[in-house]
C-alpha positions in Angstrom: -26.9 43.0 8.1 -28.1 39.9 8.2 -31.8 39.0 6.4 -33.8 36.1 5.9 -36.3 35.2 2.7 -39.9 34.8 5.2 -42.8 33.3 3.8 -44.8 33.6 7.5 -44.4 33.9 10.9 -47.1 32.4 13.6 -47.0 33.4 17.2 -47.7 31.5 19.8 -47.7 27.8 18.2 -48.0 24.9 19.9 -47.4 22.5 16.9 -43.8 22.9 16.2 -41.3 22.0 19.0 -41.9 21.9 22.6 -44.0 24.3 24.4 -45.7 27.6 22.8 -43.7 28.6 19.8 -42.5 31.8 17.8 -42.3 29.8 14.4 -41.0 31.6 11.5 -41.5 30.2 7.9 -38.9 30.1 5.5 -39.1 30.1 1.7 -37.5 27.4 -1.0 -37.4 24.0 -0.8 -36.2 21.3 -3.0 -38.8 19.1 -2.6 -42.2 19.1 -4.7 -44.2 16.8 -2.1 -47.6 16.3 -3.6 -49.4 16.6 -0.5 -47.8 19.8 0.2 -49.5 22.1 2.2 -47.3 25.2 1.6 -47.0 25.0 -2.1 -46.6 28.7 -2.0 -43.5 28.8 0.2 -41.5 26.7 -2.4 -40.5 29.3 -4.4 -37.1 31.0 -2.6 -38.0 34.5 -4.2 -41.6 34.4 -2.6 -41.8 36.2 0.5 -40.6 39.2 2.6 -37.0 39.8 3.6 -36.4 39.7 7.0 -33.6 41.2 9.2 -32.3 39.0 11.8 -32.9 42.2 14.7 -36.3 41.5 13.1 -36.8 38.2 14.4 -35.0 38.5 17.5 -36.9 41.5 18.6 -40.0 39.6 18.1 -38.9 36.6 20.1 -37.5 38.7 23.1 -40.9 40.2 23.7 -42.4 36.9 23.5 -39.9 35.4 25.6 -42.1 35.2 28.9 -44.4 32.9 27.1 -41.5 30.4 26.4 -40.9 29.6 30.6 -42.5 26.2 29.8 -39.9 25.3 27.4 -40.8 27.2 24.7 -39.0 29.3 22.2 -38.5 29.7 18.4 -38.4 27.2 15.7 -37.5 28.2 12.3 -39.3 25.9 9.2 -39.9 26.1 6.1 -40.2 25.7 2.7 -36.7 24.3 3.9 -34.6 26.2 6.6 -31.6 24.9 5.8 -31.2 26.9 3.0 -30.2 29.8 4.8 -28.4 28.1 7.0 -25.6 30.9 6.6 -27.7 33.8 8.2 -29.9 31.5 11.0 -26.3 31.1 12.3 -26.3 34.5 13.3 -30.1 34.2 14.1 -29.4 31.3 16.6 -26.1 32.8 18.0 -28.2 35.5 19.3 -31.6 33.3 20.7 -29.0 30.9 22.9 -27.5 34.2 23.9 -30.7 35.4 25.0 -31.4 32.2 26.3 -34.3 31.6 23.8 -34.8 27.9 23.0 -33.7 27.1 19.1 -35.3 24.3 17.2 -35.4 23.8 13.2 -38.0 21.7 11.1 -35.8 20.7 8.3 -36.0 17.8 5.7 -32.4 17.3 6.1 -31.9 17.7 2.6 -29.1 20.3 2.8 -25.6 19.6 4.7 -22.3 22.0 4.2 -20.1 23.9 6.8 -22.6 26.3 7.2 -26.1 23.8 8.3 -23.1 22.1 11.0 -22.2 25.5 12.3 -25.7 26.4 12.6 -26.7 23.4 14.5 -24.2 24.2 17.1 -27.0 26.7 18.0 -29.9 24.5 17.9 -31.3 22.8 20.5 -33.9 20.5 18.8 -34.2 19.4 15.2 -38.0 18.6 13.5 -36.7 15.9 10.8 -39.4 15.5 8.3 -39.1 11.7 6.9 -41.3 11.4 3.9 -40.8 7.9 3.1 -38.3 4.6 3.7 -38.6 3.4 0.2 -36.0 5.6 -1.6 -38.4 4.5 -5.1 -41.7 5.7 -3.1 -39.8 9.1 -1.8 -38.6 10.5 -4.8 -42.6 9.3 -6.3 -43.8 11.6 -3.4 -40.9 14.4 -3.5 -38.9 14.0 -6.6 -36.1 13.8 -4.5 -33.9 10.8 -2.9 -34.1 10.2 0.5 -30.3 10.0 0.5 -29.4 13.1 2.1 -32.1 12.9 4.9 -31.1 9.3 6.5 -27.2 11.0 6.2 -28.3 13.8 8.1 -30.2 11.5 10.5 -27.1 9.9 10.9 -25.3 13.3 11.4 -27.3 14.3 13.9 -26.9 11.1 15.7 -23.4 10.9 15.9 -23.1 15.0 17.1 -25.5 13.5 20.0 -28.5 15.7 18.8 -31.7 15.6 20.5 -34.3 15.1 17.3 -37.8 14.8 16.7 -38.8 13.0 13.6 -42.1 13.9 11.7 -43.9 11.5 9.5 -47.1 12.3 7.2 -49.3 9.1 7.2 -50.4 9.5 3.5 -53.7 6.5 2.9 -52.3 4.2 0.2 -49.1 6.1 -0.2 -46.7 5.7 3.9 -49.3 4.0 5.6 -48.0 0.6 4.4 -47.0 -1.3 7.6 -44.0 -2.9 5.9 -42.7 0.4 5.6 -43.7 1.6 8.7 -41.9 -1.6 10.3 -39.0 -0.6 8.0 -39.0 3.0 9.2 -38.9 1.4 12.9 -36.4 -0.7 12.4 -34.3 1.3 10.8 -34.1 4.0 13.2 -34.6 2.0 16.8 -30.9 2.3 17.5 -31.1 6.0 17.2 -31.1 7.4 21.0 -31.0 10.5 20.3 -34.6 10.7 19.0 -36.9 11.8 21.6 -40.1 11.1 20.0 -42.0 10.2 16.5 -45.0 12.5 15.8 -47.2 11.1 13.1 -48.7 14.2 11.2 -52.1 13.2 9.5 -53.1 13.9 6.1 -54.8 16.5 5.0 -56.1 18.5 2.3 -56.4 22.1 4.0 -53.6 23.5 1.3 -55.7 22.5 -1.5 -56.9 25.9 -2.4 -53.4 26.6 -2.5 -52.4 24.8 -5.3 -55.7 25.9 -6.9 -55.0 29.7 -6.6 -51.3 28.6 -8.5 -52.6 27.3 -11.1 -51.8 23.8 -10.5 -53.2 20.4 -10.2 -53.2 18.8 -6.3 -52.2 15.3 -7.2 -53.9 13.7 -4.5 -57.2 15.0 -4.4 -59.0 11.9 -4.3 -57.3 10.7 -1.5 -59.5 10.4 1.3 -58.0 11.2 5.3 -57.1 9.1 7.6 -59.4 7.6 10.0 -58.9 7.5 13.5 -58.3 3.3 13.3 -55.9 4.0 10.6 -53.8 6.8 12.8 -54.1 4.0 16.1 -53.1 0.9 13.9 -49.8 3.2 12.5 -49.0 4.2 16.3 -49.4 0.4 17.7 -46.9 -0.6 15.0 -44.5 2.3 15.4 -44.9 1.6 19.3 -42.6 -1.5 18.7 -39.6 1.0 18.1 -39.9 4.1 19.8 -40.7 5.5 23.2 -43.0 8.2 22.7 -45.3 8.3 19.6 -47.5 11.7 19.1 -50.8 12.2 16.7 -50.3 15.9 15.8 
């Protein structure tokens, strides 16, 4: 049988993928984002194990809420890590005709991530930063592997959203949020850019792990901030979204 490592699950979002949303949590993830809000799902041994009849179960009964285009989207921590078993998992949504969509930083790629996106309809990609020195300040990772899979899921002709935290001194440079235009203008298979705004709502988080939230005197955006970063990304692509 099939399982799954679940941090969470949250019925009946509207914030993750098109329409209202079964979205099921995953836990580990390579990064170490210092504005995460999820520290807790980092961990892969955190969490409940899931089976997959679990999770499809749960999404069947849901299923007359997803007429509008909704469906389930599977995030993270980061998905791709169990890429293996969510093939299974979205074998059996398409079957049911249950729209599939993943929120992944991209970070992972083997034989089993390409067989799993055979099965999913829309991909979230989380892009943290252009600057490869400024991504691995924010992640402690490159940001390598996410403009490959970018590039993946370009040439597979794979409808993607990306995602893009507007941090206040950190990604809301507009020479990097030219470069980040500019570098994926071309792409026609991204449907739209949502800029996510920073926030400190995971704080206590961190706190109740017994760690220090790096950037907790950095303030949230304001609303001229979030319309200045949408005018510029504006030049690039054709829908932009504040989440």
């Amino acid at each position: 049988m099939e399982t799954l490592n679940v941090h969470s699950t949250e019925s009946f979002g509207t914030y993750d993928g098109p329409g209202i949303r079964f979205v099921v949590f995953l836990t580990g993830c390579p990064f170490r984002c210092l504005y995460c809000a999820n520290p807790d799902t980092i961990s892969p041994g955190e969490g409940e194990v899931y089976s997959i009849e679990r999770i499809l179960d749960t999404a069947e009964n849901m299923s007359p809420f997803f007429a509008n285009g909704g469906g389930v989207t599977v995030s993270g921590g980061e998905p791709c890590r169990q890429a293996k078993p969510l093939i299974a998992l979205f074998q059996k949504l398409k079957s049911k005709g249950i729209h599939t969509c993943l929120d992944t930083t991209g970070y992972f790629m083997n034989q089993y991530v390409e067989k799993m996106l055979e099965y999913t309809d829309l991909v979230l990609l989380d892009v943290k930063h252009m600057d490869p020195v400024l991504h691995k300040r924010i992640t402690g990772r490159s940001n390598e592997n996410t403009l490959a899979f970018a590039k993946y899921l370009q040439e597979q002709g794979k409808p993607f959203w990306l995602r893009y935290v507007l941090v206040p001194g950190l990604t809301d440079d507009p020479k990097h949020l030219h470069q980040l235009g500019q570098h994926f203008q071309t792409y026609g298979q991204v449907q739209k850019l949502e800029i996510q705004p920073y926030h400190k709502l995971g704080i206590y988080k961190w706190e109740k792990l017994g760690k220090e939230y790096a950037l907790k005197n950095t303030p949230e955006n304001t609303p001229e901030e979030l319309e200045t970063a949408k005018e510029i990304l504006e030049h690039y692509f054709d829908e932009i979204v504040i989440n």
